[in-house]
Every structure is written in C-alpha cells, then in structure tokens.
N, C-alpha and C positions, 0 to 999 in steps of 0.2 A: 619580096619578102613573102612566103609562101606560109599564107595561112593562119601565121604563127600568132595574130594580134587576136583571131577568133577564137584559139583557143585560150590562151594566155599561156601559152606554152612554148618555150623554144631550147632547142639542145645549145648545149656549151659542154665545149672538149678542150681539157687541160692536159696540155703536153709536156713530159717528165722526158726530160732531152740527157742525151749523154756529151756533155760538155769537154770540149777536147783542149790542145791549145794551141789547135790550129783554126783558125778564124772560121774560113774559107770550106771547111769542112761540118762546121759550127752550123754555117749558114742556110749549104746546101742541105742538109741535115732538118734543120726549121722547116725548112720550105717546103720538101717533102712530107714529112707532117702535115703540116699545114694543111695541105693538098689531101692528103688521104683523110683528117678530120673534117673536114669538109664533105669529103663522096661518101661521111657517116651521119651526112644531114647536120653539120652543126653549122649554127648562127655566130656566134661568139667564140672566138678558141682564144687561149692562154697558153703564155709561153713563159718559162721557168725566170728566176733573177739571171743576173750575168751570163746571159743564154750563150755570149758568141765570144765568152773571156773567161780564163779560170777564175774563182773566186779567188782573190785576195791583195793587199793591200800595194804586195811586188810585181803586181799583175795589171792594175789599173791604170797607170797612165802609158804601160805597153800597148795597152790594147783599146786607150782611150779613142773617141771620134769626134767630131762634130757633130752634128744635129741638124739639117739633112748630112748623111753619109753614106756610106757604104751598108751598113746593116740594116738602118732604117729603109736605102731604097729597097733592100729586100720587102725585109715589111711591105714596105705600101706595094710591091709587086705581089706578091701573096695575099695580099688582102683582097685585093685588084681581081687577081686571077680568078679567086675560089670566092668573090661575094661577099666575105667575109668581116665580121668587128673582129682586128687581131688588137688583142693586147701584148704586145713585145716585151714581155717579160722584164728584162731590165738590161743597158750595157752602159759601161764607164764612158761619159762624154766631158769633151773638153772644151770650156768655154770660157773667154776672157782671159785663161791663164789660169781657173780652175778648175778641178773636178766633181763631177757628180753622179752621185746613182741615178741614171735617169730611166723612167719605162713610158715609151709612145704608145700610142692607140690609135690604128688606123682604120677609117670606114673600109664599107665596101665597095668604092671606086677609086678607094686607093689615095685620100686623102690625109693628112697629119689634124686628127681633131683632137690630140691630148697630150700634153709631156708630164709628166708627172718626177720630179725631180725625190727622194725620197727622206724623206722630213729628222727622221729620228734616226742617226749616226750610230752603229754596232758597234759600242764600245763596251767589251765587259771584259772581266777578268776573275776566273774560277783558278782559285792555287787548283794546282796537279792537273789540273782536267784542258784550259783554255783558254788563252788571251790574245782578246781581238781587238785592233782599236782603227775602225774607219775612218774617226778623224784623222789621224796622220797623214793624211792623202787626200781626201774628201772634204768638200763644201755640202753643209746639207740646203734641201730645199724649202719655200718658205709660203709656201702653198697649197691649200686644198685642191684636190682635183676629182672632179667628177665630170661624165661625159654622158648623153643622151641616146641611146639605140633604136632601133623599131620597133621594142620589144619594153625596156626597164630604164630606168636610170643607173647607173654605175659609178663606185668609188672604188679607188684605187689606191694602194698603200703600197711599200716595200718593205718585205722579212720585218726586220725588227719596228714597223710603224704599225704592224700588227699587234703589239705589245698595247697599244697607248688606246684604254678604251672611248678617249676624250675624243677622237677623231671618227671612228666607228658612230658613236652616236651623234656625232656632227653629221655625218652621211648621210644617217638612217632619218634622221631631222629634217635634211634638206630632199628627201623624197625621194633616197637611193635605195632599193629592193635586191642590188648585188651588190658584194664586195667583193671586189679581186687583188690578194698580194702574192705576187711573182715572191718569193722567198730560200732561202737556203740555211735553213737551220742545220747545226754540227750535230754532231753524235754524241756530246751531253745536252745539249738542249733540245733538241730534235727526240728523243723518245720521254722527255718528260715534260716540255711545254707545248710540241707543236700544234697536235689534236686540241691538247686540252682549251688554249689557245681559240683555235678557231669554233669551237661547238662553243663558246660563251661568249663570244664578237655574237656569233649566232641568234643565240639566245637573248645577250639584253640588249638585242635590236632588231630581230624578229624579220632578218635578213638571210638571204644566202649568202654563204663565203665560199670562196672557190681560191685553192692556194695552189701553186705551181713551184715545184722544186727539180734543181738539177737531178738527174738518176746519180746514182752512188758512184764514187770513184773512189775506192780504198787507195789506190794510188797516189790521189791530187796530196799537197800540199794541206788544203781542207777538205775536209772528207763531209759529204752534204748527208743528213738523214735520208730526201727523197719523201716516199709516202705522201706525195700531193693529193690532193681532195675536195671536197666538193662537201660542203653539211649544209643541212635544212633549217628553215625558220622554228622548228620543233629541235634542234639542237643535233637530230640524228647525220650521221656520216650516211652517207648518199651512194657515193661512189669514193674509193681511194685506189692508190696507185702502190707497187713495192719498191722494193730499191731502184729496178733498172729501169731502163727508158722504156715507155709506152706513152696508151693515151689513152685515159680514160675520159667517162662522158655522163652529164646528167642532164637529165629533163628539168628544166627551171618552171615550176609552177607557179604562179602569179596570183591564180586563184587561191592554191590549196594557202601562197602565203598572205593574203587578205583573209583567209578563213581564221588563221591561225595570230593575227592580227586583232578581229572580230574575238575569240574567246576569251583572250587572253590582252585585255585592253590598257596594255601599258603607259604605250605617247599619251591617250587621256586622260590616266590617273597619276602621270608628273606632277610633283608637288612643285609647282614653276615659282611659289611663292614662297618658297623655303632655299630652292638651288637650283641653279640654271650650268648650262657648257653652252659657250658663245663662241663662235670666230672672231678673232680679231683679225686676222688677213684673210678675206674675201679670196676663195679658190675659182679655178676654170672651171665654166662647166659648158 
C-alpha cells in the first residue's frame, strides 16, 4: 500500500461496464478494466450492479451462480492480479434453491472478505412509465455489510438500498467514511432520483458515495440511466460518468472529509435522547 495511509488519500475507480448477454464477454470485459484502473493508481475499483447478466427479473436465475463460481473466481483473480479492493458490482446467485442480488468484495490477494446480499427488493410500479417487481424471483438479504481496507471503512448497499437513509447512517455510525452501491437505475428514475440520491446519503453522513451503473443499452429489455459517480462529504459530484462505458476515478480524501466532519458537527449534535436508528441484525464487517 503505497503511501496512501500518509496522506489520507487513496484513488477509487468506478467502472460503468457495457453489459451484454453474453456472460463470458461480461467478464473478460471486467477484467480488463480492472486491469487498466489499476495502471491509473487506483486502490479500490467498483464494478456496476448485474455486471456479468442482463438486468432483469427473465434474466436472473439464467444467469444465476453459486458463490464461489465462475465470476467471482474472476474477481478474486483480478483483484489478485492488479493489488486491488474490488467491489464486484453485483450478480444473481443461487443458494439453497434461492435467489439473490449478491455483491462480493475482494482483497488484494485475492481473497472473498464480503458478500453483501442486497436488503431492499426493487419493487415499484409507475402507471405509463415502469413496473418492476424483484421479488418475483429474488430473496432479499438480511444483513449489514461493511468491510475494512488500508485505507477507510466501507459500506455497501445495492441500487435500491440506496433509497433507505436508515442504513447509510447505520454505516456512517459504525465508522464507514465510503459508501459504495453498485446500482442500475431506469430512465424515469435515473434522471430524477439518482444524483439527487446520492449528494444527500452524502450529505446527512458526511461520507463519500461512490455509485457504479451499467453504461446505457437502449436496446436491453431495461434500459439503465448510467451516469455513475463519486460525491464528496460537502455533497459536491467529484467525478461522473455519461451513458457509455468508461471509468472514471476520484481521490478519496480522509482529511478534507474529517475537516468537513470538524465544521459541521452533526454525529455530536444527535439528539440520541429524543431518536435513535439501531441495528437489529448485526452485519459483516
């Protein structure tokens, strides 16, 4: 780990992947990334929701795995390779008989330190515009997850666990400084909540978020916003991404976000004895 604890600074590159539906093309595709945000100095990379399956509900138990599988060993080979905290975005696994949105996290030696199974089930329904319902297919998961780096503490969510500000400041509580949701928001909810979304996870916890979206397919079945991003503990957008596939990258400051902690002294000024947010199931960390 070079350097990175002296300064309190370390790069994180969120990869906005063109999602096919062909697995195998999915994967070599990741990897390659990977590989190239890595020789851009970063520590941490992210990778989109359903990185190595189309998004959606006709989609999920085709292209469901187990947990070690085929995608993950990717993963932890690429993590392996390039040094790297990869967050694996998210793929449909199969366990016991049922399904999950699950997103791993692999060290940099290429071990499994995090499953993050994803909590709040994408069930909504807009007359004219969109109706999605994950449960029909999906088990949701029933766990906080956080993981430890060389660098910060990290929580993790999926697309719609972003929504639920209860959990975000469960994170920020338990002395997480990132938050990363792998997500796929649609093109009615995707240019009116995505942003807004994450500069206010930002804001009332004084965190970085960092969100990872498939790049656009006008073609799929679901058509993903994109525009993945990176916002500051001051709320501002740092870095964003456009429709298509790239990879963008932000400098995670640690300092600037204790400074910005320091002015603006919220966790102190919790009225704990008026209202409290509690875990009742104790997550990984």
């Amino acid at each position: 780990m070079t350097g990175t604890s002296l300064t309190g600074k370390f790069r994180l590159a969120v990869i906005q992947l063109q999602v096919t539906g062909v697995k195998a093309d999915n994967l070599s595709r990741a990897r390659r990334l990977v590989k190239e945000a890595a020789g851009q100095g970063s520590r941490l990379v992210l990778l989109p929701e359903c990185f190595n399956s189309p998004y959606g509900t006709s989609f999920f138990s085709t292209y469901a795995e187990r947990i070690p599988g085929e995608s993950t060993q990717v993963l932890s080979e690429a993590a392996r390779e390039n040094q790297v905290y990869l967050v694996g975005g998210s793929i449909p696994e199969e366990d016991d008989g049922k399904l999950y949105n699950s997103c791993t996290v692999f060290g940099p030696n290429g071990e499994l330190i995090l499953k993050h199974r994803k909590i709040h089930l994408f069930d909504i329904d807009i007359p004219g515009k969109i109706r999605f319902q994950e449960s029909e297919i999906l088990s949701p998961g029933n766990s906080l997850s956080m993981f430890d780096t060389a660098f910060c503490k990290v929580g993790v969510g999926i697309c719609y666990d972003m929504r639920f500000a209860e959990l975000a400041q469960l994170y920020s509580r338990k002395g997480c400084q990132l938050l990363v949701y792998p997500g796929a928001f649609n093109m009615t909810t995707g240019p009116a909540h995505w942003e807004l979304l994450q500069r206010g996870r930002a804001l009332d916890n004084q965190v970085y978020i960092a969100t990872a979206s498939p790049a656009r397919d006008e073609t799929a079945s679901y058509v993903a916003w994109g525009h993945s991003a990176v916002v500051n503990p001051w709320g501002e957008v740092i870095a964003k991404a456009g429709a298509e596939e790239g990879i963008i990258y932000a400098d995670i400051d640690l300092q600037y976000l204790a400074g910005v902690r320091q002015q603006i002294p919220i966790t102190a000024q919790r009225r704990d004895d008026l209202y409290t947010v509690t875990s009742v199931q104790e997550g990984s960390s």
